[in-house]
C-alpha positions as protocol buffer text, in pm:
chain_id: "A"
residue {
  index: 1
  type: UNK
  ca { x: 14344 y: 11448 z: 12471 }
}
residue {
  index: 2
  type: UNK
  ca { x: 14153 y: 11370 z: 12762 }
}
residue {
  index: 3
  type: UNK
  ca { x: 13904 y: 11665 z: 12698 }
}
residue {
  index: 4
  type: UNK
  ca { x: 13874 y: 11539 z: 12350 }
}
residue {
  index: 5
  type: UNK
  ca { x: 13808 y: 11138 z: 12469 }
}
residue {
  index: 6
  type: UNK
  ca { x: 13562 y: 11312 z: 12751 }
}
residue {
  index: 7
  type: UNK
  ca { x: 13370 y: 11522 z: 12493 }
}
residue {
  index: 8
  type: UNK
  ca { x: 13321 y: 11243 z: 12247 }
}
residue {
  index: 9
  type: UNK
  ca { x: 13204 y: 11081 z: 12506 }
}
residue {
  index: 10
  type: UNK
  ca { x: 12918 y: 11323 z: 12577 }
}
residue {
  index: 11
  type: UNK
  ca { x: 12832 y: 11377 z: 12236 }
}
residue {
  index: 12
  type: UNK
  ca { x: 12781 y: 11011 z: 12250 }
}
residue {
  index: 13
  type: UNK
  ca { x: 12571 y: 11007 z: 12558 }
}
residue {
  index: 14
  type: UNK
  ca { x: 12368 y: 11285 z: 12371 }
}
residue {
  index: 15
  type: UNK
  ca { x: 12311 y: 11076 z: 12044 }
}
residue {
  index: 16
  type: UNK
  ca { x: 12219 y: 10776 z: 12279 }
}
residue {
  index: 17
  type: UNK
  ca { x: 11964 y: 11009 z: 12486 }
}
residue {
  index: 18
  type: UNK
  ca { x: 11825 y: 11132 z: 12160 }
}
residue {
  index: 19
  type: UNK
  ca { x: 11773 y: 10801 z: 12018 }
}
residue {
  index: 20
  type: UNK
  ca { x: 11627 y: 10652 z: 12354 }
}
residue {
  index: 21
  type: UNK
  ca { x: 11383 y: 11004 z: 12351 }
}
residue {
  index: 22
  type: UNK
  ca { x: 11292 y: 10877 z: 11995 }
}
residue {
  index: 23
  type: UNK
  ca { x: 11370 y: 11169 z: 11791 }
}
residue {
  index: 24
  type: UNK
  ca { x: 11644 y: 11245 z: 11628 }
}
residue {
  index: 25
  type: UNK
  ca { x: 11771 y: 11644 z: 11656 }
}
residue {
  index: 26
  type: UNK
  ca { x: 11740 y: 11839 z: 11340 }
}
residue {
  index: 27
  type: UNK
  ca { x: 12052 y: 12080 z: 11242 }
}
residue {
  index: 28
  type: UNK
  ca { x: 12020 y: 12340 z: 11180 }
}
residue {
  index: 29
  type: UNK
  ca { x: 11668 y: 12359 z: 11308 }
}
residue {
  index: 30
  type: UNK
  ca { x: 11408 y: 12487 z: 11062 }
}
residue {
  index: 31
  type: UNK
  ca { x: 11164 y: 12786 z: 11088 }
}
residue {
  index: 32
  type: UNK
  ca { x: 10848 y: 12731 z: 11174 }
}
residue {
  index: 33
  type: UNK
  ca { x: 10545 y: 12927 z: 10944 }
}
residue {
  index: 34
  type: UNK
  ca { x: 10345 y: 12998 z: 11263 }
}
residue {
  index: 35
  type: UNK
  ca { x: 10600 y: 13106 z: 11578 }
}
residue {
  index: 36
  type: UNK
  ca { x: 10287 y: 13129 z: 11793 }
}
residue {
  index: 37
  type: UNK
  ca { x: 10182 y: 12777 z: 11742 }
}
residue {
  index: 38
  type: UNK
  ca { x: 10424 y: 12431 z: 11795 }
}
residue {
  index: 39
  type: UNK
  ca { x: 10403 y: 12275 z: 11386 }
}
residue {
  index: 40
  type: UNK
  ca { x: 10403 y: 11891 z: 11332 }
}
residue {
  index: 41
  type: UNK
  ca { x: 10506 y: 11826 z: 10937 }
}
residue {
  index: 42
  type: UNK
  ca { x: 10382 y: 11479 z: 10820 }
}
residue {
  index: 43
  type: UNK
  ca { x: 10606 y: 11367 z: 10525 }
}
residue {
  index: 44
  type: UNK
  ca { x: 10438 y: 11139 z: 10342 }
}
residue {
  index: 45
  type: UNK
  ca { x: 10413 y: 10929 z: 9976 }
}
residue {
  index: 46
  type: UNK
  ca { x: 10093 y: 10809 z: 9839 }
}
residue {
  index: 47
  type: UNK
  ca { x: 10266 y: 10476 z: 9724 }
}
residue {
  index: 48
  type: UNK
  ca { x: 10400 y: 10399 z: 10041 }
}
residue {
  index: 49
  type: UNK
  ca { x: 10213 y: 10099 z: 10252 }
}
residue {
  index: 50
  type: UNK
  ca { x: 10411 y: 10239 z: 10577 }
}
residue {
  index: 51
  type: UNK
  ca { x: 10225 y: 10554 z: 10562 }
}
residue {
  index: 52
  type: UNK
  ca { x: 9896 y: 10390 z: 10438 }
}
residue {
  index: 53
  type: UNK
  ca { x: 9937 y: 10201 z: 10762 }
}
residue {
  index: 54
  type: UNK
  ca { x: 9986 y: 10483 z: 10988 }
}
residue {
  index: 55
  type: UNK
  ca { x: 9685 y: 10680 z: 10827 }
}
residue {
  index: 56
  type: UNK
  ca { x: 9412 y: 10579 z: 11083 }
}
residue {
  index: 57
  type: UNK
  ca { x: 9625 y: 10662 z: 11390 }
}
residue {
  index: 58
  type: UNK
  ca { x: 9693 y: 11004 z: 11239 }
}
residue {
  index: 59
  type: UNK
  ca { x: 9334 y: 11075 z: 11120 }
}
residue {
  index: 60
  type: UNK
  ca { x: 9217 y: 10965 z: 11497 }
}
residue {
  index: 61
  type: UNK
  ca { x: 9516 y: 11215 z: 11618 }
}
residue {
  index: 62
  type: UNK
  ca { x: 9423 y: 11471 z: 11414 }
}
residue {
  index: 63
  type: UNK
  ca { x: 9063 y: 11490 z: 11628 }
}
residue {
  index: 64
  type: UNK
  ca { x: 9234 y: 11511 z: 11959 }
}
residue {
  index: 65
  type: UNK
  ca { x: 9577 y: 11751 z: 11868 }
}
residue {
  index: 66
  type: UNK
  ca { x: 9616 y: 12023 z: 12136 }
}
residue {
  index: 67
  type: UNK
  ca { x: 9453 y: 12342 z: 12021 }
}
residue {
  index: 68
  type: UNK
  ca { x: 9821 y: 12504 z: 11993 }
}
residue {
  index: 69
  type: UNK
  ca { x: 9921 y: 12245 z: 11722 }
}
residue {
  index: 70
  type: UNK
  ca { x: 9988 y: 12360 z: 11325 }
}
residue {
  index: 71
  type: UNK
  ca { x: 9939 y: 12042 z: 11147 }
}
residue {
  index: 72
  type: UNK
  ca { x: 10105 y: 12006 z: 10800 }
}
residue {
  index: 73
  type: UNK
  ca { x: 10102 y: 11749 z: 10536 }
}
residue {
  index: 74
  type: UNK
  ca { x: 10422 y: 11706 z: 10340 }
}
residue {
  index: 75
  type: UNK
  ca { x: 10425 y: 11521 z: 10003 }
}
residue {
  index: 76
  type: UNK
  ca { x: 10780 y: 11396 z: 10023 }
}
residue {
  index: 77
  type: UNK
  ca { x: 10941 y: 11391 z: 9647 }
}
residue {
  index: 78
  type: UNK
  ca { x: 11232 y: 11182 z: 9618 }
}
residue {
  index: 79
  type: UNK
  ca { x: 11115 y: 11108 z: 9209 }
}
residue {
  index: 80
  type: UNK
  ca { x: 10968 y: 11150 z: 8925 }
}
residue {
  index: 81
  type: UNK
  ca { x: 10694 y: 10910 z: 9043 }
}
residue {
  index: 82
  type: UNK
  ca { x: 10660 y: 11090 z: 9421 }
}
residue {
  index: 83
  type: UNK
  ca { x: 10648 y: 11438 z: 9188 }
}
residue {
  index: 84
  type: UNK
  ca { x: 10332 y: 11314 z: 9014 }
}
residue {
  index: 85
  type: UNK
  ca { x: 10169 y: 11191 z: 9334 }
}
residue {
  index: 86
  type: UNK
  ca { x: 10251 y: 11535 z: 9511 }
}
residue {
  index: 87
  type: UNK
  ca { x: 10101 y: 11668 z: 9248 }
}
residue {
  index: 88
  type: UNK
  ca { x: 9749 y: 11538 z: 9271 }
}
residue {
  index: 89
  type: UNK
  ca { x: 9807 y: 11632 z: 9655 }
}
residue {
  index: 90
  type: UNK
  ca { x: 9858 y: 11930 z: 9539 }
}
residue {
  index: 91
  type: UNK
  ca { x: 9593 y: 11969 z: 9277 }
}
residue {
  index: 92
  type: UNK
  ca { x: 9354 y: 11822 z: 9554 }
}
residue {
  index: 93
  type: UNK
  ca { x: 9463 y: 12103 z: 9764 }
}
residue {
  index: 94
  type: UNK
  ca { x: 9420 y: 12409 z: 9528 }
}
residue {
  index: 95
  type: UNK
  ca { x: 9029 y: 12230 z: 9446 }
}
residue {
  index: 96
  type: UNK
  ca { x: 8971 y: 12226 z: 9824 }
}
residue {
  index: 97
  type: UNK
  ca { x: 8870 y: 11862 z: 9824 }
}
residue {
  index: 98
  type: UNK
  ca { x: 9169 y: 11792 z: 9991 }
}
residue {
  index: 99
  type: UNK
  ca { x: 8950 y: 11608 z: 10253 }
}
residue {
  index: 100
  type: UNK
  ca { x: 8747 y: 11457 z: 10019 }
}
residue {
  index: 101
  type: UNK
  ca { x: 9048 y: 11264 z: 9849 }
}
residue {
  index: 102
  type: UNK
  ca { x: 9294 y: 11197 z: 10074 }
}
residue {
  index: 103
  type: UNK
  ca { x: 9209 y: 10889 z: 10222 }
}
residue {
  index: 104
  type: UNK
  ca { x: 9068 y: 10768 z: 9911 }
}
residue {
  index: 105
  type: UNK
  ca { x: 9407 y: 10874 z: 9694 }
}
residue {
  index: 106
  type: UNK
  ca { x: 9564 y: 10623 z: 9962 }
}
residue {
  index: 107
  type: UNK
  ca { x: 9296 y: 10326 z: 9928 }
}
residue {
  index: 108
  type: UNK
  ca { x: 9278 y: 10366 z: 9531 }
}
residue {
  index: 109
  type: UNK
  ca { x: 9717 y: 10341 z: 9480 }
}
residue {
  index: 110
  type: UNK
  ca { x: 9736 y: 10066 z: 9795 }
}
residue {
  index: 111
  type: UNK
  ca { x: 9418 y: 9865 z: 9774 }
}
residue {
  index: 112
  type: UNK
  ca { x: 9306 y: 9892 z: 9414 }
}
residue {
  index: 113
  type: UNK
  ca { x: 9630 y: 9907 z: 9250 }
}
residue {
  index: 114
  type: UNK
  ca { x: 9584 y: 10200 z: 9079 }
}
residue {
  index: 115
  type: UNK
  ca { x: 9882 y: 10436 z: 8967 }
}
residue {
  index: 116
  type: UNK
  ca { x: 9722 y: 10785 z: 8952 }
}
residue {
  index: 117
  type: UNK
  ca { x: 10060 y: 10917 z: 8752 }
}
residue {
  index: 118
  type: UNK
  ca { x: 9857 y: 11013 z: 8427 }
}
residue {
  index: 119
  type: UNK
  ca { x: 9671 y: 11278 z: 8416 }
}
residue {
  index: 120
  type: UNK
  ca { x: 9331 y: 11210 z: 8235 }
}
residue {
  index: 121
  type: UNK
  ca { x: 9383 y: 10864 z: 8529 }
}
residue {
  index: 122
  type: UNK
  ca { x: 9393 y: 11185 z: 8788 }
}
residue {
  index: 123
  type: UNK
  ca { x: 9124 y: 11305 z: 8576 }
}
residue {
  index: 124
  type: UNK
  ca { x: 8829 y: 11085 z: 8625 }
}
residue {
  index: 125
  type: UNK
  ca { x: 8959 y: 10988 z: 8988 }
}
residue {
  index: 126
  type: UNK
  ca { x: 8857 y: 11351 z: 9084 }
}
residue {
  index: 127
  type: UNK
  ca { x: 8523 y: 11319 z: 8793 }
}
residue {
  index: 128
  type: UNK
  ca { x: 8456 y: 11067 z: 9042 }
}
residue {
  index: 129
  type: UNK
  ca { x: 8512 y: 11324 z: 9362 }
}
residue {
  index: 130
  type: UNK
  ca { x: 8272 y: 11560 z: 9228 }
}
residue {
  index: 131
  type: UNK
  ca { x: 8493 y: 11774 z: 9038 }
}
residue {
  index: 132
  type: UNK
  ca { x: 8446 y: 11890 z: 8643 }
}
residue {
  index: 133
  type: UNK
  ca { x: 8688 y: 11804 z: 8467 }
}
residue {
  index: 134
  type: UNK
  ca { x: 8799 y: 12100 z: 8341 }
}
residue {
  index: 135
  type: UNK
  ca { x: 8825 y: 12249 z: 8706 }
}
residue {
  index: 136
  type: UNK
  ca { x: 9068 y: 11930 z: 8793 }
}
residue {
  index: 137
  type: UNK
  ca { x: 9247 y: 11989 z: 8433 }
}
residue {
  index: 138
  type: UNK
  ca { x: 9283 y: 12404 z: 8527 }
}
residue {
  index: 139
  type: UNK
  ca { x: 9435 y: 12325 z: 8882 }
}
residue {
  index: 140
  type: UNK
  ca { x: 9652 y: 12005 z: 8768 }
}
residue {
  index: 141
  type: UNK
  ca { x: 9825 y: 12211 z: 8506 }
}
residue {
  index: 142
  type: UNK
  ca { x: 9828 y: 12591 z: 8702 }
}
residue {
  index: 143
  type: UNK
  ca { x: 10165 y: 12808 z: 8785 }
}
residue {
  index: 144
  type: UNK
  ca { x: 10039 y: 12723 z: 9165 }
}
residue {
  index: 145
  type: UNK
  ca { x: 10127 y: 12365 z: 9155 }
}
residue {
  index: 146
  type: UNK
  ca { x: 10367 y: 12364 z: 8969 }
}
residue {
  index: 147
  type: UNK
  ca { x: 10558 y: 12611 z: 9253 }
}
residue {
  index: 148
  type: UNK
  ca { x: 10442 y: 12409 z: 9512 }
}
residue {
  index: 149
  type: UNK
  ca { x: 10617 y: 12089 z: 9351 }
}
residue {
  index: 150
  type: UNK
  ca { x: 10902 y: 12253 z: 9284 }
}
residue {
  index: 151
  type: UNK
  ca { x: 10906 y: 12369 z: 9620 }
}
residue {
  index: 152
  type: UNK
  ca { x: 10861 y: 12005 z: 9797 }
}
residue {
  index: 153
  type: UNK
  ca { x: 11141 y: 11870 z: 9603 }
}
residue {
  index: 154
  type: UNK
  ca { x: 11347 y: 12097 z: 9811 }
}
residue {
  index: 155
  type: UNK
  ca { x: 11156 y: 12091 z: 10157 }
}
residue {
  index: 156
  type: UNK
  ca { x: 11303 y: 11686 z: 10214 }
}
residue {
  index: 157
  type: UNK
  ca { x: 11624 y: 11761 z: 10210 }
}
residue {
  index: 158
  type: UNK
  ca { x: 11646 y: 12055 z: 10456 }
}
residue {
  index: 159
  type: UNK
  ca { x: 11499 y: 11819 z: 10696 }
}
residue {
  index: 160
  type: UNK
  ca { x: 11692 y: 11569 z: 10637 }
}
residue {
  index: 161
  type: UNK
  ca { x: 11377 y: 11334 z: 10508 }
}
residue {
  index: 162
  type: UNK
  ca { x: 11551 y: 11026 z: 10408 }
}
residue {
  index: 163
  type: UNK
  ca { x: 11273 y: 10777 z: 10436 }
}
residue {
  index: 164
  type: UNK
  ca { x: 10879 y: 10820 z: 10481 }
}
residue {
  index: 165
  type: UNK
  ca { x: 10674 y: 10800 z: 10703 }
}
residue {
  index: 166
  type: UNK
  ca { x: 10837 y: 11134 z: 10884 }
}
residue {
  index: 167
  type: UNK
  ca { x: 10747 y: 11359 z: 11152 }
}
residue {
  index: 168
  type: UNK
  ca { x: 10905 y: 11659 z: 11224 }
}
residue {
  index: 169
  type: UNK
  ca { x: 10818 y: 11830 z: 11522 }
}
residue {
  index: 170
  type: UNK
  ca { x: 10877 y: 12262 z: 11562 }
}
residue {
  index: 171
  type: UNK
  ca { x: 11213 y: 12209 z: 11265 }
}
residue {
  index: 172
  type: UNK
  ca { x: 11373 y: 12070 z: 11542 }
}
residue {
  index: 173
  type: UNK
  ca { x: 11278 y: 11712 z: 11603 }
}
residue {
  index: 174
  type: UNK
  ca { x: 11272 y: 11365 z: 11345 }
}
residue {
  index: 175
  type: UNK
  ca { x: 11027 y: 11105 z: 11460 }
}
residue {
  index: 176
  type: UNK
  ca { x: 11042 y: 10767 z: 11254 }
}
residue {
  index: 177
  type: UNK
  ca { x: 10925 y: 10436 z: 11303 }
}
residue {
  index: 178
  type: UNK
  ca { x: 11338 y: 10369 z: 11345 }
}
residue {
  index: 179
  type: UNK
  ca { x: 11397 y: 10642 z: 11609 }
}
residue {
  index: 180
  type: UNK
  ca { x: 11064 y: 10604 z: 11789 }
}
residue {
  index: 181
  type: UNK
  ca { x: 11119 y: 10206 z: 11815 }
}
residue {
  index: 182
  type: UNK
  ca { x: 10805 y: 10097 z: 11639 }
}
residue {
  index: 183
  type: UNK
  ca { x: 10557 y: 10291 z: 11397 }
}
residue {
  index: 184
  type: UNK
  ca { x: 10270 y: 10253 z: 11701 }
}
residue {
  index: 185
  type: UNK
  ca { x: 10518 y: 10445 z: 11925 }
}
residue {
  index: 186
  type: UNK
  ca { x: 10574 y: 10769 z: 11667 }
}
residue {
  index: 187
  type: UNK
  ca { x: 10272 y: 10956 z: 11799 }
}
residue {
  index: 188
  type: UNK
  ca { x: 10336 y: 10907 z: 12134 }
}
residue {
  index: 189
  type: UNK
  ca { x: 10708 y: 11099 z: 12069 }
}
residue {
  index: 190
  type: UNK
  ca { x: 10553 y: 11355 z: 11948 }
}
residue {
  index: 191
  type: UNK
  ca { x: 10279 y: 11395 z: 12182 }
}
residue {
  index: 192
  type: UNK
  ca { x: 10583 y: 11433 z: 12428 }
}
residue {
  index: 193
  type: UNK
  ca { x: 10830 y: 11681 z: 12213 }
}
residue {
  index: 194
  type: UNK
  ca { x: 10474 y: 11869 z: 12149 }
}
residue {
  index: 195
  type: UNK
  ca { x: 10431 y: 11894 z: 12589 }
}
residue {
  index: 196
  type: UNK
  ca { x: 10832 y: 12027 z: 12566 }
}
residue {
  index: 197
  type: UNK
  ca { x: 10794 y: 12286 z: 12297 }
}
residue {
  index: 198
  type: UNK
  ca { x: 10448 y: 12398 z: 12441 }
}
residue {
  index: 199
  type: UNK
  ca { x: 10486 y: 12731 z: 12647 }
}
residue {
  index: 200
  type: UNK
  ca { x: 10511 y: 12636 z: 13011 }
}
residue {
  index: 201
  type: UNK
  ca { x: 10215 y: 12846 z: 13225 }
}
């Protein structure tokens, strides 16, 4: 019994430690795509002011990342109205203008209100990018996307995603504005689990 009381105990002492490193541990811990390099998943949502919020510290992270950093964006899909936003991430993705839109996907459903859930809406905000609109129409409605929304719906979960904005740092970590104390502090966690999963030299 006392073995039992003891090892509770530690688990608890290892739940507090976790929460006080600002992570929470991942199990079972996901593969990573690259083994050579230490990934960082952003899960996002186009519609959600939390992430809007912690765009500019992520674009102005993205400049400085170590060199042995795999950066991923995540479109998390919890429903039908995260699917349709994924999918213009996606669509921007298989276009290459991913660059192009992001930000601007962000400032036109925060700022300006607009939904982006049609698809001739979708339509004229990539017109507007530079893309025909039968090369946005093509990509929108292609087996690729589809797969890769089918495929997000599913990513979430295994992370256990409950809530965007989410980091996720080598399948092993969770960094949210919860675990990491604030939303200003979230980069800073992972700048530290990045040091920790970083070969040693």
């Amino acid at each position: 019994m006392l073995k039992i009381i003891a090892l509770l105990g530690l688990m608890g002492l290892s739940t507090l430690a976790n929460a006080e490193g600002g992570y929470d541990p991942i199990s079972p811990a996901q593969p990573v795509q690259n083994p050579d390099k230490v990934e960082v998943i952003e899960f996002f949502w186009y519609g959600c002011p939390h992430c809007y919020s912690l765009e500019p510290a992520m674009a102005e992270w993205l400049k400085t990342k170590p060199a042995n950093v795999e950066f991923i964006r995540q479109p998390a899909v919890f429903s039908d109205l995260w699917g349709k936003h994924a999918k213009a991430y996606y669509t921007a993705e298989a276009l290459g203008v991913l660059d192009k839109v992001h930000a601007d996907l962000f400032d036109a459903i925060q700022n300006k209100k607009q939904k982006l859930t049609d698809e001739n809406d979708l339509a004229k905000f990539f017109v507007e990018h530079g893309v025909k609109d039968e090369d946005f129409r093509a990509a929108y409605n292609s087996f690729l996307v589809d797969a890769k929304l089918r495929q997000a719906e599913s990513i979430g979960p295994r992370y256990g995603i409950t809530g965007v904005p989410s980091l996720v740092v080598n399948g092993k970590y969770k960094v949210t504005a919860q675990s990491a104390k604030s939303q200003a502090n979230m980069l800073n966690v992972v700048n530290q689990l990045i040091a920790q999963e970083s070969p040693k030299k």
